[in-house]
C-alpha positions in Angstrom: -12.0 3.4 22.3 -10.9 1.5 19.1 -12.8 2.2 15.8 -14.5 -0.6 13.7 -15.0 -1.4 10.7 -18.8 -2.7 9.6 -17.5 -6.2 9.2 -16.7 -6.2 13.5 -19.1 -9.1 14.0 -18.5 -10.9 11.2 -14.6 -11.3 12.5 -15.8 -12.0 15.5 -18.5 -14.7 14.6 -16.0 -16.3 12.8 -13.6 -16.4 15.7 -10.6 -13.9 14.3 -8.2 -12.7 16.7 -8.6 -9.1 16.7 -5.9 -6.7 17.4 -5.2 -2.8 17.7 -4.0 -1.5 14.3 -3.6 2.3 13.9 -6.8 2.6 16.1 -8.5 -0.2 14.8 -10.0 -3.3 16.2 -8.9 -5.4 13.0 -8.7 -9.3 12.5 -4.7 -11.2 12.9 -5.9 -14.1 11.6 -8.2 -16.5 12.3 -7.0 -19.4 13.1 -3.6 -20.6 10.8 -2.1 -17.7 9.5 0.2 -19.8 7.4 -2.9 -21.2 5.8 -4.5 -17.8 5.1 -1.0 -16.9 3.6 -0.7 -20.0 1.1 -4.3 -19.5 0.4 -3.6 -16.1 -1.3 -0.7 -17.7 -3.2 -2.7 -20.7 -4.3 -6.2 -19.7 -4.7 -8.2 -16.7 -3.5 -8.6 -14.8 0.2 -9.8 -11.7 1.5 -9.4 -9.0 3.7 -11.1 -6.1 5.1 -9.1 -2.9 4.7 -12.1 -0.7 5.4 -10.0 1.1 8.3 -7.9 2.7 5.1 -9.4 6.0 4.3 -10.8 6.7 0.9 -10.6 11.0 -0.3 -12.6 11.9 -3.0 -11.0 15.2 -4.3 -13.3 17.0 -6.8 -13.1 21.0 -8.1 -11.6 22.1 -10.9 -7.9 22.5 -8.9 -7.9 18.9 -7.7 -5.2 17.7 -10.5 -3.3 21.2 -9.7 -3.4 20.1 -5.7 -2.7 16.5 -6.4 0.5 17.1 -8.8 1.6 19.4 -5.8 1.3 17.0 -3.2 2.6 14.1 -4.4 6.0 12.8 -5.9 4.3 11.1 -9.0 2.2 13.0 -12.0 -1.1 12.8 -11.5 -1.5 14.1 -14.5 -0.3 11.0 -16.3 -3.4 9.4 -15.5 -6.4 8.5 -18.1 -9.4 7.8 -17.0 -9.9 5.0 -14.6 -6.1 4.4 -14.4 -4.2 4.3 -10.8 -1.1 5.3 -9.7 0.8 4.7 -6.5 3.0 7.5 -5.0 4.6 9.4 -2.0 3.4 12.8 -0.1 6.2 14.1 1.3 7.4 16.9 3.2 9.1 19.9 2.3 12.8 18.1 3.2 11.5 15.0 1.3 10.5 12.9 4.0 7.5 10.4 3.2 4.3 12.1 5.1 2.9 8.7 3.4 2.5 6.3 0.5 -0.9 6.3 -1.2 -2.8 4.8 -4.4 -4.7 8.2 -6.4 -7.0 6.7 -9.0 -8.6 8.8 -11.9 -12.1 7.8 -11.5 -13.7 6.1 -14.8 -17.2 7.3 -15.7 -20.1 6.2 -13.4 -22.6 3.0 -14.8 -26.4 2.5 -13.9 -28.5 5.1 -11.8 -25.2 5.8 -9.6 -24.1 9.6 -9.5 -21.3 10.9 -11.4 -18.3 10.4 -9.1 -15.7 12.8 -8.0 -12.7 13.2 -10.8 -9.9 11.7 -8.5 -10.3 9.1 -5.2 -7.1 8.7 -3.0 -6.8 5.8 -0.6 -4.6 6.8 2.4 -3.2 4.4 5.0 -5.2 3.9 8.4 -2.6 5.6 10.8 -2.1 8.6 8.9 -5.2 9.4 7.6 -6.4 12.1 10.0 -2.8 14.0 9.4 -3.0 13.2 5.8 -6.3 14.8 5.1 -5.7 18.0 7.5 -2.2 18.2 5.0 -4.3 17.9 1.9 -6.8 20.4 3.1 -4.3 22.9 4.5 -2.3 22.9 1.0 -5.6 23.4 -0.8 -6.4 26.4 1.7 -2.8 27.8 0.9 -1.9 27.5 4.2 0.7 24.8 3.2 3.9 25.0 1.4 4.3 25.7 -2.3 6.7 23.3 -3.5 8.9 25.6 -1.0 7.9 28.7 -2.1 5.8 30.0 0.7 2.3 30.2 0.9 -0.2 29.9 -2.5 -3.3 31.2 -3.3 -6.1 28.9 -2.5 -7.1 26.0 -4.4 -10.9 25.2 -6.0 -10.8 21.9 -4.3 -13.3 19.7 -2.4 -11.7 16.8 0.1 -14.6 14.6 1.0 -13.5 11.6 3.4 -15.4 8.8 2.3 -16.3 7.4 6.0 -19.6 5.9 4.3 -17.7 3.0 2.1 -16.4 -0.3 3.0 -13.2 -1.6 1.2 -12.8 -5.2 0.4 -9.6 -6.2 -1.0 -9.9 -9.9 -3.0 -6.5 -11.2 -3.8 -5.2 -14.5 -5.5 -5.0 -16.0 -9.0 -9.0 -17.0 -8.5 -9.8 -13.3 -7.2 -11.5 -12.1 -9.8 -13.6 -15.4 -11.1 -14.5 -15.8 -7.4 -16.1 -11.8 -7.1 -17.4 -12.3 -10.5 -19.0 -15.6 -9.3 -20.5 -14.1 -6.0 -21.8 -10.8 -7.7 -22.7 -11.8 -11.2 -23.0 -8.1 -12.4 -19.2 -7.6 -11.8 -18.1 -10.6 -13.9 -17.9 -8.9 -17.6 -15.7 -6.0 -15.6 -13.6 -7.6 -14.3 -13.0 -10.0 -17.2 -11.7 -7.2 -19.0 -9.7 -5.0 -16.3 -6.4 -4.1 -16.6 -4.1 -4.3 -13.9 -3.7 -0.8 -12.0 -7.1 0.0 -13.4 -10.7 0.7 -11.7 -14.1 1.1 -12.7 -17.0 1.3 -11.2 -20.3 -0.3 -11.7 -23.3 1.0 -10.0 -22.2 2.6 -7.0 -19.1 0.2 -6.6 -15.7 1.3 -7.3 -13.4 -1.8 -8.5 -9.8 -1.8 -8.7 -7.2 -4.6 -10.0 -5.0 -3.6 -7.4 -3.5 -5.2 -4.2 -0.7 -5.6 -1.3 0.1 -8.9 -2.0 1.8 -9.3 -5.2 -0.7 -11.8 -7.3 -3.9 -11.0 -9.1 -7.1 -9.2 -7.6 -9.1 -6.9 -6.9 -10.5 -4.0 -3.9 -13.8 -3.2 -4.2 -15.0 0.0 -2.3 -18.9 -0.3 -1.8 -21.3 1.2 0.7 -21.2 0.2 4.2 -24.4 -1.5 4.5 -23.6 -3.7 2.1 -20.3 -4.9 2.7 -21.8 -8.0 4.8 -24.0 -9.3 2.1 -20.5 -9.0 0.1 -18.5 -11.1 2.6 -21.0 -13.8 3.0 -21.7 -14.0 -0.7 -17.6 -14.5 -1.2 -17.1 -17.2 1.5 -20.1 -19.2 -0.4 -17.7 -19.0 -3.1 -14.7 -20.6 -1.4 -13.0 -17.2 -0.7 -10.4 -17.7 2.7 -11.2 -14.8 5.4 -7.5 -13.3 6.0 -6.2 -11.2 8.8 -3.3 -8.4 8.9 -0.5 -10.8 9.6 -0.9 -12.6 6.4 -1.4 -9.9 4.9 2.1 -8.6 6.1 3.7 -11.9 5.2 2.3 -11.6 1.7 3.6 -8.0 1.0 6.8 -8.1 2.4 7.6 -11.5 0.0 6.3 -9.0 -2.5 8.8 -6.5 -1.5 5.9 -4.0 -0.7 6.8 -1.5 1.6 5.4 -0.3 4.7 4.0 2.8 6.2 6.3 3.2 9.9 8.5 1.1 9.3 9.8 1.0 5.7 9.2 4.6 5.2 8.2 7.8 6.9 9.1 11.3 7.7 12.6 10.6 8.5 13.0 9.5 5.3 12.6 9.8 1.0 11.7 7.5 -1.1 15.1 7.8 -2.8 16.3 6.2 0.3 13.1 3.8 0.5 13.6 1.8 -2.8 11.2 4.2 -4.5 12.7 6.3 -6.8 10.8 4.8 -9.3 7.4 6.7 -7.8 9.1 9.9 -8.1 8.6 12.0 -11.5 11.6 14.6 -12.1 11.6 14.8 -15.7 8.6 17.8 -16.0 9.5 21.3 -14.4 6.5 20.5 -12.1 6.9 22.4 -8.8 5.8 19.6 -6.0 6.6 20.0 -2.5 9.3 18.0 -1.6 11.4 18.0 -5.3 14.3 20.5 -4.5 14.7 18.5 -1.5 15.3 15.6 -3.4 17.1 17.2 -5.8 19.6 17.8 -3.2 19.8 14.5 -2.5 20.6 13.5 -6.1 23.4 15.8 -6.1 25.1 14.9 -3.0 26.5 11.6 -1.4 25.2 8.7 -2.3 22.5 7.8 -0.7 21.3 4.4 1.6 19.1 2.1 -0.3 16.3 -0.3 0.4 17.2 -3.8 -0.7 16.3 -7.6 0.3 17.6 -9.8 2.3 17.3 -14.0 3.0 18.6 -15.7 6.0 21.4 -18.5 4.7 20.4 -20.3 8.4 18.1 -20.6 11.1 16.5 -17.6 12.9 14.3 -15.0 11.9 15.0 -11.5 10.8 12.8 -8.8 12.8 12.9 -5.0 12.1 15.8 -3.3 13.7 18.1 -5.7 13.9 21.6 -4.0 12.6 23.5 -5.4 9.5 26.8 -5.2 9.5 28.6 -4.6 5.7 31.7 -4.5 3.9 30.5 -0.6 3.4 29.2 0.4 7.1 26.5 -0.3 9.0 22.5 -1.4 8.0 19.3 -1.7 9.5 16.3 -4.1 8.9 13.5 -2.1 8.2 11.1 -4.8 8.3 11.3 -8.9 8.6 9.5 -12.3 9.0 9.9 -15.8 8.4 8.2 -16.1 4.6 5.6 -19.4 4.2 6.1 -19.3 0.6 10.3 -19.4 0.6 10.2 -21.3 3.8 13.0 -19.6 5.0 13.1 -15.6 6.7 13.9 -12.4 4.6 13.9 -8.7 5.5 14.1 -5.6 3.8 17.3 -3.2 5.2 18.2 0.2 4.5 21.8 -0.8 3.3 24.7 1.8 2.8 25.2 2.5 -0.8 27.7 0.0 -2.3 26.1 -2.7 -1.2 24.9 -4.8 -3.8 22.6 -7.9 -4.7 24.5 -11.2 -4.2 26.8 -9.5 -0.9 27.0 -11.7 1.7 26.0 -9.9 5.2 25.9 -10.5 8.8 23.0 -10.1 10.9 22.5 -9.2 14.7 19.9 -12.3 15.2 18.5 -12.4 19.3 20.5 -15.7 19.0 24.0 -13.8 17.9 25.4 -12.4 14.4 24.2 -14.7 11.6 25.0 -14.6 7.7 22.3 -13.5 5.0 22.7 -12.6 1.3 21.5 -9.5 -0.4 19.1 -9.4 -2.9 16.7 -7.4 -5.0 12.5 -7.2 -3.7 10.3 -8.8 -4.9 11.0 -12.8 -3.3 8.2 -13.5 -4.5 5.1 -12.2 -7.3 2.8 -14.1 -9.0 3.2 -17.3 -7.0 6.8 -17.7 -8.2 9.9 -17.3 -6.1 12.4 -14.7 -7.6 15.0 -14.6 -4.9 
């Protein structure tokens, strides 16, 4: 039986298409997803992501377990600063890609929360949390090294909060405008920061490359939360805008982007890995291998110079070898179709490549994610 989320009726009232995703009965759209898509870019919509699990990971190893796990430095963070990174395996394939926050210091009557709250994607997060808790247990490898001596760590899955994510240059006036309380918070939040008020937890973050904000909050009262937003002019959106949105953005995806088969040096994110402390994390001399070897296939863009559309696992054919679109669409904001391709190294933005289209081979030119942030078209 599919799991819901506790805005199931809502979606349903209001006559959403709802779909299996990783388990979930979640909304597609309802109605145009074009318009949901061009709402985002224009103005302000929203989506439930309340299927994405939220870990709380307190104890006084939880920045020791967390700069083991993941690819980035947790350890960089202040308080209520994010940071986005991989947790990879011990051959440096992507086990997933995840936002760790530092939590700020609680407001009002709320308790104190737990030092550090990861939010994991939907598919993996049964795996994700067993791999976090078996690490912690020393059970798990030690950046390669065997077993480790347990960890003073408490993983609590967060099954009791509702996520909201709020995106488009009128995100945060809107929120701030249906919950008064948030407005002064959000006025002055920095992007890929959170803070929470009450027992809220508000982050400027997103997967849609313009402005906003996801706001965790208890269950109960995520209903309330959605009503009080579409008083405010706020556009419900489904999952297939919100895939539009982030592959324009260049934003990878979980399955299909990435995943075990693969690093991030070989996913277009390098720039989430963090070699430059002797920090022991599982998945580094793997990496370090690949750094030191052949060069390696790279994640790059791609627009469609004709008609067609460009789908995931179409082959690209190169003046360097063979390619693979990783994932496509047709993008509302371009008005024309682009892709992200794991590309043999060489390639380069500006090459002109052919395409194995349903239709028969068709040309497209390379080019660096994002196509679009901020409203504006980059490539």
């Amino acid at each position: 039986m599919l799991k819901r989320t506790p805005l199931f009726d809502l979606h349903v009232a209001a006559g959403a298409r709802m779909v299996d995703f990783g388990g979930w009965e979640m909304p597609l759209h309802y109605g145009s997803q074009i318009d949901e898509h061009i709402a985002v870019r224009t103005s302000c919509g929203m989506f439930d992501v309340s299927h994405m699990r939220l870990i709380d990971a307190a104890g006084s190893g939880a920045l020791d377990l967390l700069r083991l796990l993941l690819a980035n430095d947790a350890a960089r963070l202040e308080p209520g600063r994010a940071l986005y990174s991989c947790m990879l395996r011990e051959d440096g394939g992507v086990i997933d890609d995840l936002i760790v926050y530092r939590t700020p210091a609680g407001s009002g009557t709320a308790p104190a929360p737990a030092p550090y709250r990861l939010v994991v994607n939907a598919a993996t997060a049964e795996t994700d949390l067993a791999w976090m808790q078996a690490v912690a247990a020393g059970r798990g490898p030690a950046a390669g090294a065997g077993a480790a001596a347990p960890l003073d760590v408490q993983l609590l899955a967060r099954t009791d909060l509702a996520l909201i994510a709020v995106q488009g240059p009128a995100a945060r006036a809107r929120v701030g405008a249906a919950v008064p309380r948030l407005a002064d918070a959000l006025t002055a939040l920095r992007p890929f920061s959170a803070v929470t008020v009450d027992d809220w937890f508000v982050a400027r973050t997103g997967y849609t490359g313009e402005d906003g904000c996801e706001i965790a909050l208890p269950a109960p009262q995520a209903a309330t939360f959605w009503r009080a937003l579409r008083e405010q002019g706020v556009v419900p959106c489904g999952l297939g805008a919100r895939d539009t949105l982030r592959l324009e953005a260049g934003m990878n995806l979980y399955g299909s982007d990435m995943d075990q088969g693969v690093s991030p040096l070989e996913s277009g994110l390098a720039w989430t890995v963090d070699l430059r402390a002797p920090r022991p994390f599982i998945g580094r001399a793997a990496l370090e291998r690949q750094q030191a070897g052949p060069a390696l296939r790279q994640l790059l863009g791609l627009r469609l110079l004709g008609r067609g559309v460009l789908r995931s696992h179409q082959r690209v054919a190169t003046a360097h070898g063979p390619g693979e679109i990783t994932s496509g669409t047709f993008a509302p904001t371009m008005g024309a179709s682009i892709a992200l391709a794991r590309l043999p190294a060489g390639v380069a933005p500006g090459d002109e490549v052919t395409v194995e289209l349903r239709s028969g081979p068709a040309a497209a030119r390379v080019c660096r994610p994002p196509f679009v942030r901020n409203g504006k078209v980059l490539a």
